[in-house]
C-alpha positions, 0 to 999 in steps of 0.5 A: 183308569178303572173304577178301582184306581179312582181317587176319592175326593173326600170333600167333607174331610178336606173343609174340616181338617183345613177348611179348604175344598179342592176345584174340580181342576185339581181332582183332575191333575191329582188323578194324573199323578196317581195314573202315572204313579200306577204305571210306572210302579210295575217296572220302578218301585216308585212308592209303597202307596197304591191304594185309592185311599192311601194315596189320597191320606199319605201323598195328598192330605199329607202333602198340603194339609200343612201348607194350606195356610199359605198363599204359596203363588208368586212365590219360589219353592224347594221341596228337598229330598222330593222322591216320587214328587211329594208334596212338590207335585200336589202344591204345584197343583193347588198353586199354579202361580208358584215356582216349584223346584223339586230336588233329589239325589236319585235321577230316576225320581227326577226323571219321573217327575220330568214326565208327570210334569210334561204330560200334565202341562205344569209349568210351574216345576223345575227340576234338580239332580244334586244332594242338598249340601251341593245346592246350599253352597251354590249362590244360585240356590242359596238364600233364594227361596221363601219356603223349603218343604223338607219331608222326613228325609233325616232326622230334625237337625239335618233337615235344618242344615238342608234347609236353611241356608236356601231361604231368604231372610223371612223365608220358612222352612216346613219340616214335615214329620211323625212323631217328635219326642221332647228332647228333639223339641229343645233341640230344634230351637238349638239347631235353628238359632245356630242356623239363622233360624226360629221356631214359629210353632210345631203343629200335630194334625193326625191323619184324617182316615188312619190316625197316624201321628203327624207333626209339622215344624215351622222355622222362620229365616231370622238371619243369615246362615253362616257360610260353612253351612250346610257342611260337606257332602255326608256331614250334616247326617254323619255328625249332626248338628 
């Protein structure tokens, strides 16, 4: 680690925009992830995000500014479509008695994380190789957590499809997203019904330090997911719902 790869801590930013304050522990662990991240990034285009400040905004603030709100230990986890291990890697961080699974297609990605985790001693992280249609229909992922975070890996309806039929009654579904139009608003509540879903709220914090645009959906499991959800593999994004 050299004095140009030092995360900043921006301390001041985290308590007023969550009203929350990292412990020294966590600098330490986040710092690991962005160590590996740069080593790694020379030989596997892990991610696009490499400077200090980015990573703390996109991979950091990014990650837990919309979760913060809840006390996510002693709880089970899905975070699907993870990629490099966000935002799994910095809740297992910040919640170090949950239960993390941290789902993708791509191995390599996985096989990364597997790694981080390892050399960091998080204990609290599963791993899983699969596509979020498989695992919806597998009754040992099916209704068995209390959160999916789902970070714009599709449009709205599919994160939905993805992401309901995980939950347990009373569980929430995270979407995280950029921008959302008017027309996506009333299709959420649409697709959530449909899935056993409702929507509890949509929230739009900005970026502390670029003033990009994010919202976050929050959708309660109300009832169960009917067992054709979600569809075959490929279907939710070639014909959503």
């Amino acid at each position: 680690m050299t004095e140009n790869n030092l995360l900043p801590t921006y301390e001041d930013l985290w308590k007023s925009t969550t009203n929350w304050i990292p412990s020294a522990e966590n600098l330490q662990l986040w710092q690991g992830i962005y160590d590996e991240i740069l080593a790694i990034n020379q030989h596997l285009n892990l991610t696009r995000i490499t400077t200090p400040e980015e990573f703390w905004e996109k991979n950091l603030w990014d990650s837990l500014a919309p979760v913060l709100e809840y006390d996510f230990n002693h709880k089970k986890i899905i975070d699907i479509g993870t990629g490099g291990g966000f935002p799994g890697i910095p809740i297992s961080i910040v919640f170090p008695d949950a239960e993390l699974t941290l789902m993708d297609s791509v191995a390599k990605k996985i096989n990364f994380i597997k790694e981080v985790a390892k050399k960091l001693n998080l204990t609290n992280i599963n791993t899983l190789v699969d596509r979020a249609e498989a695992i919806g229909q597998d009754q040992n992922h099916r209704k068995h957590y209390d959160f999916a975070v789902i970070r714009a890996v599709a449009e709205i309806s599919v994160c939905l499809e993805y992401s309901l039929p995980l939950l347990k009654i009373g569980g929430i579904a995270i979407l995280y997203r950029g921008n959302i139009t008017e027309e996506e608003k009333l299709k959420i509540e649409e697709v959530s019904h449909k899935l056993g879903g409702k929507l509890m709220k949509i929230t739009n914090q900005n970026t502390p330090l670029q003033n990009h645009i994010r919202h976050c959906i929050y959708i309660e499991k109300v009832k169960l997911t009917a067992k054709k959800y979600p569809r075959e593999i490929g279907k939710p994004t070639k014909s959503p719902l």
